[in-house]
C-alpha positions as a Markdown table, in Angstrom:
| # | Residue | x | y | z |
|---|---|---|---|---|
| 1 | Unk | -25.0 | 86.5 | -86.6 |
| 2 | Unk | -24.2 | 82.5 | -86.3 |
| 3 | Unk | -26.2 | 80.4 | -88.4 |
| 4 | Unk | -29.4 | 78.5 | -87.1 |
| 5 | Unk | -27.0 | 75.3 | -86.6 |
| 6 | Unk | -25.8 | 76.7 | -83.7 |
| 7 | Unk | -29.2 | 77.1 | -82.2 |
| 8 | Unk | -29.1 | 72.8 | -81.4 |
| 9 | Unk | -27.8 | 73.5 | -78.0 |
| 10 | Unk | -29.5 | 73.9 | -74.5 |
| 11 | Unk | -30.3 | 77.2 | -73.4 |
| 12 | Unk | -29.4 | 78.2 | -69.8 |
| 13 | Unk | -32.3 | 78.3 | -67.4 |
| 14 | Unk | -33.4 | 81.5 | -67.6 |
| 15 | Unk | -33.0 | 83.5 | -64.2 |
| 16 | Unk | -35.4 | 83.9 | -61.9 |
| 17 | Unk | -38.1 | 86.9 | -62.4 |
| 18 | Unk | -36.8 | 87.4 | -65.8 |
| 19 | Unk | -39.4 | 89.5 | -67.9 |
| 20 | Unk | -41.4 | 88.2 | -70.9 |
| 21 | Unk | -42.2 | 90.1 | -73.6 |
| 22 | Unk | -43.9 | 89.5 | -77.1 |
| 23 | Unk | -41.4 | 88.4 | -79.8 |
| 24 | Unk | -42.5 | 91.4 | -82.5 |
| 25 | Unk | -42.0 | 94.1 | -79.8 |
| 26 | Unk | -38.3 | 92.1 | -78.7 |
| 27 | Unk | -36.8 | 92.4 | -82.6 |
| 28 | Unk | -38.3 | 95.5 | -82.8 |
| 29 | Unk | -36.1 | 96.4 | -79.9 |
| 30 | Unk | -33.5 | 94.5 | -81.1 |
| 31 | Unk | -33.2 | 97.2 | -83.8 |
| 32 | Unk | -33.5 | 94.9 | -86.7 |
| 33 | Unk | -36.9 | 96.5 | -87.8 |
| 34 | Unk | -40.3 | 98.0 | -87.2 |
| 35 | Unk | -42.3 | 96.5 | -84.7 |
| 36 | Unk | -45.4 | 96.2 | -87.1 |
| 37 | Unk | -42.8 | 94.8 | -89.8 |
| 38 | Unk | -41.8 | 91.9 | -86.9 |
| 39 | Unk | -45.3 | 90.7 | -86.5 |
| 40 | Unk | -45.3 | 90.1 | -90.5 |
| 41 | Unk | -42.2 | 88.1 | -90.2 |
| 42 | Unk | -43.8 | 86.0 | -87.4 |
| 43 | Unk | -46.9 | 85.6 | -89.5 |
| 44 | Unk | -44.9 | 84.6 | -92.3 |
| 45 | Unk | -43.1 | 81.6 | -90.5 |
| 46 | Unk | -39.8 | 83.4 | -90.9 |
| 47 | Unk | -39.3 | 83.5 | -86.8 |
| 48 | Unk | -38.0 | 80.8 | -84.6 |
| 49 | Unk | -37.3 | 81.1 | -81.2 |
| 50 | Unk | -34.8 | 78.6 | -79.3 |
| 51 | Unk | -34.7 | 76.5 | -82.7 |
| 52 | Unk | -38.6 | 76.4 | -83.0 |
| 53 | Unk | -40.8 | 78.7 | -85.5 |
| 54 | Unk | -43.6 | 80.6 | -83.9 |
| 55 | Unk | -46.5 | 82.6 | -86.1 |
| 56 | Unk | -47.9 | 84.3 | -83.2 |
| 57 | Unk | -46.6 | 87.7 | -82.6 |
| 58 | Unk | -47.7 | 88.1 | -78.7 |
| 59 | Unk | -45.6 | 84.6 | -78.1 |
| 60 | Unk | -43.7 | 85.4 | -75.2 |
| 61 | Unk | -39.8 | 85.9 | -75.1 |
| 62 | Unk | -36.7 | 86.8 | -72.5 |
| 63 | Unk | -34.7 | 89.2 | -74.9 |
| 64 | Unk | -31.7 | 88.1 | -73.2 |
| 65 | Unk | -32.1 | 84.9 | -72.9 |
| 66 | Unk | -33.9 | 83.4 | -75.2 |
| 67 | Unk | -32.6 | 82.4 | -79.0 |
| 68 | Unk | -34.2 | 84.4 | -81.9 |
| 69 | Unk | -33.7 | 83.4 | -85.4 |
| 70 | Unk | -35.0 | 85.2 | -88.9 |
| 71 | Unk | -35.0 | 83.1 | -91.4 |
| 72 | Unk | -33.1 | 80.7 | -89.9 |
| 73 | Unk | -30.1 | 83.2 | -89.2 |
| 74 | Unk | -29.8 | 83.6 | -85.2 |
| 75 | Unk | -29.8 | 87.2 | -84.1 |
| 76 | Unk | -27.9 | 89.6 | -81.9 |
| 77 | Unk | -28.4 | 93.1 | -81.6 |
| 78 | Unk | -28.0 | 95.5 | -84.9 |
| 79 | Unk | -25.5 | 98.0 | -84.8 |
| 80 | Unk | -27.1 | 101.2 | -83.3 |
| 81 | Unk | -27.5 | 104.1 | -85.5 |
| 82 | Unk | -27.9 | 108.5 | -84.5 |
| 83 | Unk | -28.8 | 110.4 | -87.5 |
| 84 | Unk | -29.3 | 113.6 | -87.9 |
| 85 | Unk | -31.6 | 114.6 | -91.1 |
| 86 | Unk | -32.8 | 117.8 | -92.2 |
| 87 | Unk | -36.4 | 117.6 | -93.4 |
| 88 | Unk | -37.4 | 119.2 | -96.2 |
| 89 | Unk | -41.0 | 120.7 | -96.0 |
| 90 | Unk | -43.1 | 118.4 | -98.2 |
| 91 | Unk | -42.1 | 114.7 | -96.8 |
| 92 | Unk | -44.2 | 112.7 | -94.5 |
| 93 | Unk | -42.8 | 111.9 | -91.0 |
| 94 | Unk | -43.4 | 107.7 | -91.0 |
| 95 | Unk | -42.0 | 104.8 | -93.2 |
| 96 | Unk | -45.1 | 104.7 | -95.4 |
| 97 | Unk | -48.3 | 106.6 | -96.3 |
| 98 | Unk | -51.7 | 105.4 | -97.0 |
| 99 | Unk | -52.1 | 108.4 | -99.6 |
| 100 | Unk | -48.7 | 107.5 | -101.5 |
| 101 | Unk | -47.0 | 110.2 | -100.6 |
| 102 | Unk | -43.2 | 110.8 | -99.9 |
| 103 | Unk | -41.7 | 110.3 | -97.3 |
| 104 | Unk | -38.5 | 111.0 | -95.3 |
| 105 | Unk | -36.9 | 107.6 | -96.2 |
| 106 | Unk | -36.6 | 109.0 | -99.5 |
| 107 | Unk | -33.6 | 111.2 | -97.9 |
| 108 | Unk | -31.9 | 107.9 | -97.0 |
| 109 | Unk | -32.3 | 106.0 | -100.4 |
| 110 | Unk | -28.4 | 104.2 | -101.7 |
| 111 | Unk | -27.3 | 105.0 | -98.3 |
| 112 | Unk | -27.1 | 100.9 | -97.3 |
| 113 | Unk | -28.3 | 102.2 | -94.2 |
| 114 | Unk | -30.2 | 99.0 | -91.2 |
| 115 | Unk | -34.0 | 99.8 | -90.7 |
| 116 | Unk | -34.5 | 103.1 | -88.7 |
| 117 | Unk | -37.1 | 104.8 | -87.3 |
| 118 | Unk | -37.7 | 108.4 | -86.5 |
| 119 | Unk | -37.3 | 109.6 | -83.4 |
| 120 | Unk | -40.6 | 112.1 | -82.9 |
| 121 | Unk | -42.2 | 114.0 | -85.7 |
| 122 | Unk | -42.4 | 116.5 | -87.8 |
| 123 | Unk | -45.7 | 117.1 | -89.6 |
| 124 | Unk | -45.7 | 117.5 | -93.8 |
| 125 | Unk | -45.6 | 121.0 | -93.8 |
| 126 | Unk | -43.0 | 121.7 | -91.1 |
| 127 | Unk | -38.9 | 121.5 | -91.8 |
| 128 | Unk | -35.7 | 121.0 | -89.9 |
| 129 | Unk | -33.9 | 118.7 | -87.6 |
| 130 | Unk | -35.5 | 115.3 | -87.3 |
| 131 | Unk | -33.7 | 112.6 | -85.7 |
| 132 | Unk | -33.7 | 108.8 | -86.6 |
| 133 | Unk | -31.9 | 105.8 | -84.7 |
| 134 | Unk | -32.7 | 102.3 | -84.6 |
| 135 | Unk | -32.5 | 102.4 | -80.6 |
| 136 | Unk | -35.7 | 102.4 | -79.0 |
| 137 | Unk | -35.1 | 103.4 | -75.7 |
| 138 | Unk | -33.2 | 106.1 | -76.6 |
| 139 | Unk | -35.8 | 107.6 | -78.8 |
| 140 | Unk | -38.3 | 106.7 | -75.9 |
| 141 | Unk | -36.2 | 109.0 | -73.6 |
| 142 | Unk | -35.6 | 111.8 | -76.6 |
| 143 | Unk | -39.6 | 111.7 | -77.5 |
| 144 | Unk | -40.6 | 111.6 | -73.6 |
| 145 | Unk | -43.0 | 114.6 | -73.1 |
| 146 | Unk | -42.2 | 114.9 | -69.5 |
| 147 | Unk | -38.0 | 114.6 | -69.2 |
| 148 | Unk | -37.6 | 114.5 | -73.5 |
| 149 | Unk | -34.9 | 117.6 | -74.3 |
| 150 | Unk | -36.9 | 120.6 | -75.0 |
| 151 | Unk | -37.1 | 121.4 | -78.9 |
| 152 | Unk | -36.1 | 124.9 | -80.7 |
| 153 | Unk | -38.0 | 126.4 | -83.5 |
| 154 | Unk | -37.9 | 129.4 | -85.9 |
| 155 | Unk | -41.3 | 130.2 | -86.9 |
| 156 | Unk | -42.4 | 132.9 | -89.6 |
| 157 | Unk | -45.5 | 134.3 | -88.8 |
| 158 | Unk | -48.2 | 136.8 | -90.9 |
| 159 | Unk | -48.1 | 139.1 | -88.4 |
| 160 | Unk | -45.9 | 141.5 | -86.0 |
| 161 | Unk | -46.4 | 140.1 | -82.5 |
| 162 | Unk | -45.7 | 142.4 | -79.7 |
| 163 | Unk | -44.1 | 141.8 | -75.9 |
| 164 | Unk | -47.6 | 140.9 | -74.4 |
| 165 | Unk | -48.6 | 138.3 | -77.4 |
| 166 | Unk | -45.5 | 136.9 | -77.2 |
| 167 | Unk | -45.9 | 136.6 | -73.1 |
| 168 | Unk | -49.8 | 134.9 | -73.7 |
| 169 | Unk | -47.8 | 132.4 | -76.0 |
| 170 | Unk | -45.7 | 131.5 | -72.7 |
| 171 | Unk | -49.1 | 131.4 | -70.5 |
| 172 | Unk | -50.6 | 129.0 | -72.5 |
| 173 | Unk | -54.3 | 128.1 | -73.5 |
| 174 | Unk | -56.2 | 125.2 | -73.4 |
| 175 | Unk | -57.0 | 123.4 | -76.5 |
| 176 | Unk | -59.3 | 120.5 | -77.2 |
| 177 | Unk | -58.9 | 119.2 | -73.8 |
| 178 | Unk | -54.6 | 120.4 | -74.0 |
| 179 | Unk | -52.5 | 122.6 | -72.1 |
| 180 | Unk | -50.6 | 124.4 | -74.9 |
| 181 | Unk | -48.0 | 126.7 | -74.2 |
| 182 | Unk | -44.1 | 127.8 | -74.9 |
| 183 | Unk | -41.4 | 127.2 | -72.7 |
| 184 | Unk | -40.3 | 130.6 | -74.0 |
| 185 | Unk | -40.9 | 132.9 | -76.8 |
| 186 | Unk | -39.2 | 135.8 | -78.6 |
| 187 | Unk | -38.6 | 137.9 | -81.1 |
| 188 | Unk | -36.1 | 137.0 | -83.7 |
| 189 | Unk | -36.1 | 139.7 | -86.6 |
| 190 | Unk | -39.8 | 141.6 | -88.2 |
| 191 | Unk | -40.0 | 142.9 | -91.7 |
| 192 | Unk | -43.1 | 145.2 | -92.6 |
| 193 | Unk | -46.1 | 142.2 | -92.5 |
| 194 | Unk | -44.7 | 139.4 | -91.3 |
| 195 | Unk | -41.8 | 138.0 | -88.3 |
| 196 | Unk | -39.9 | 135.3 | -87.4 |
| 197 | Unk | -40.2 | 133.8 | -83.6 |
| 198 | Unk | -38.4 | 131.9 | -81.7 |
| 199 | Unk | -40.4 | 129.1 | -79.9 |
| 200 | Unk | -39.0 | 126.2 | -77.1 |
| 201 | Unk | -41.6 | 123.6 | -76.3 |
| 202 | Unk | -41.2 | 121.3 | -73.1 |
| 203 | Unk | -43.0 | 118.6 | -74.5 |
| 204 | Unk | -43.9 | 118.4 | -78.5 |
| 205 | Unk | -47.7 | 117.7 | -78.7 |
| 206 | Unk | -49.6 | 117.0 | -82.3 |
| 207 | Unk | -49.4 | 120.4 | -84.4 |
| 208 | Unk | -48.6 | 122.3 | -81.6 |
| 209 | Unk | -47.1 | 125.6 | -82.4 |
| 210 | Unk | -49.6 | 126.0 | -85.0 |
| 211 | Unk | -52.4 | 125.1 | -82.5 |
| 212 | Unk | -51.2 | 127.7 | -80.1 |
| 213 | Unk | -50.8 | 130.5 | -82.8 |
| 214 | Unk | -53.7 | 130.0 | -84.3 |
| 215 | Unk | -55.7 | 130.4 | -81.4 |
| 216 | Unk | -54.1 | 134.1 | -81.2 |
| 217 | Unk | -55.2 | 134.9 | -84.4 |
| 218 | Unk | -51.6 | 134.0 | -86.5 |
| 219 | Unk | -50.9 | 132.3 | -89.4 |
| 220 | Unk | -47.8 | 130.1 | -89.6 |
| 221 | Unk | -46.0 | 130.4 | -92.8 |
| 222 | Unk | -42.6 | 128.4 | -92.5 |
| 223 | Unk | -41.9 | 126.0 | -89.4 |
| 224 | Unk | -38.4 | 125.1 | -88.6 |
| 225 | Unk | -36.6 | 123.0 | -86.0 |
| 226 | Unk | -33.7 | 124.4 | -85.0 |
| 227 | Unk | -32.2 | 122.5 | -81.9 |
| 228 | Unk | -33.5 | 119.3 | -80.1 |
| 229 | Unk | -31.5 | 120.0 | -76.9 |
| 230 | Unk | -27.9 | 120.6 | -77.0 |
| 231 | Unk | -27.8 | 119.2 | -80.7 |
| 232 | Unk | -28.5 | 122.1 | -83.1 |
| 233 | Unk | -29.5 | 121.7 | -87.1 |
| 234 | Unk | -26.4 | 123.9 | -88.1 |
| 235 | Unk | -25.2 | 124.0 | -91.6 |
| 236 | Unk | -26.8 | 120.7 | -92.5 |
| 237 | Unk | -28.0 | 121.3 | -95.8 |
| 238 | Unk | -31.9 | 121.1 | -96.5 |
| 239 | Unk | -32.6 | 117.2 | -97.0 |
| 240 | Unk | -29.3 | 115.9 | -96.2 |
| 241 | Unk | -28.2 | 113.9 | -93.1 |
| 242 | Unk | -25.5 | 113.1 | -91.1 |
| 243 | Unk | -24.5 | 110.4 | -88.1 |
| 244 | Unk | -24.2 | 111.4 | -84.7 |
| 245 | Unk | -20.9 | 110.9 | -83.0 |
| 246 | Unk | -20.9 | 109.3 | -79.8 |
| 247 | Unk | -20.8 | 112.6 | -77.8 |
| 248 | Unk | -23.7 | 114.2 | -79.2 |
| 249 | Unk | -25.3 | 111.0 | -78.6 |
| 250 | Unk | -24.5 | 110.8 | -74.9 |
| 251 | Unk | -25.8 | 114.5 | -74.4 |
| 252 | Unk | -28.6 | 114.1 | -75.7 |
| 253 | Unk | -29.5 | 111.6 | -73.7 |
| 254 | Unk | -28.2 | 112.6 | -71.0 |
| 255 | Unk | -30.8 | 116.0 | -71.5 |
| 256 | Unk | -33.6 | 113.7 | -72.0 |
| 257 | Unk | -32.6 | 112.7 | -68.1 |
């Protein structure tokens, strides 16, 4: 960062055709916060652009060109950051919760980590990998549902599921107006009254594995991510976290092609 005194001079003339694009949604993909947290800054007053404070969220910017300043502090772009995190089952999927209740953010308290976001969900009751970055196209490409990797999960169900239930899980149903279905499905291991599946989805719509099971009469007891493309959950120990090096990085979003 260089401090606002070095915001005096003349910008460039932009060049020609250069987009426009509302100041929140250009810090927000700056990776310096939230999107929703940028329009409070710009409320606030705490947002100049090219040496002049603006309050109006929409006001229109060139990310490249143009000179942003927070609290009169000019801005570049934050230091990207992969994590890893393995979500324990009980934590809320988003930053905060209307209903006070926890949330994954509490797995990254001390850490001195910049603001990040997570990349996709997983609901309160499910568990496993969940990633987080402060790079938004990369999570755009990760969360896509039609090139996004596909996703891995171990699910235990109340019930012994044989070949053809397991096949009607990869044919699908239609749900509320959804095409649900598997990518592929399988057996894992089966005690006496329950089993454990394995389940790859294409594309991650809301709640649904346990959408599709339930509409062939199972109950899901545990829900685990396993793998999110070529980056599995491994021995990463239940609400711990880790940072991605830059080849894990690169292959994932090179499967999210």
């Amino acid at each position: 960062m260089r401090h606002a005194s070095a915001m005096q001079r003349r910008s460039p003339p932009p060049p020609a055709g250069a987009p426009r694009h509302g100041v929140a949604r250009v810090l927000s993909k700056l990776g310096l916060c939230s999107r929703t947290q940028a329009a409070a800054w710009v409320r606030e007053g705490r947002v100049a652009v090219n040496g002049r404070v603006v309050r109006d969220p929409e006001h229109p910017v060139r990310q490249d060109h143009d000179r942003l300043a927070v609290d009169g502090r000019e801005l570049g772009a934050a230091e990207r950051v992969y994590l890893a995190l393995n979500k324990p089952r009980g934590l809320v999927t988003t930053a905060s919760d209307e209903r006070g209740r926890a949330t994954v953010y509490a797995c990254l308290e001390g850490a001195g980590l910049p603001w990040l976001a997570p990349v996709g969900r997983l609901d309160q009751a499910s568990e496993g990998l969940l990633l987080m970055s402060n790079d938004p196209a990369w999570a755009a490409g990760i969360t896509d549902p039609d090139t996004g990797p596909p996703k891995t999960y171990h699910v235990q169900v109340d019930a012994l599921p044989d070949a053809d239930l397991l096949a009607r899980l990869e044919a699908g149903i239609v749900d509320e107006g959804e095409r649900l279905s598997a990518r592929s499905a399988t057996l894992l291991r089966s005690g006496t009254r329950n089993a454990w599946l394995e389940i790859v989805l294409d594309e991650g719509r809301n709640r649904q594995i346990r959408r599709l099971l339930s509409a062939h009469g199972l109950e899901v007891l545990r829900l685990v991510r396993v793998a999110i493309g070529p980056l599995a959950l491994g021995e990463l120990g239940k609400g711990q976290w880790r940072r991605l090096d830059a080849a894990e990085v690169a292959a994932l979003g090179r499967a999210a092609g």
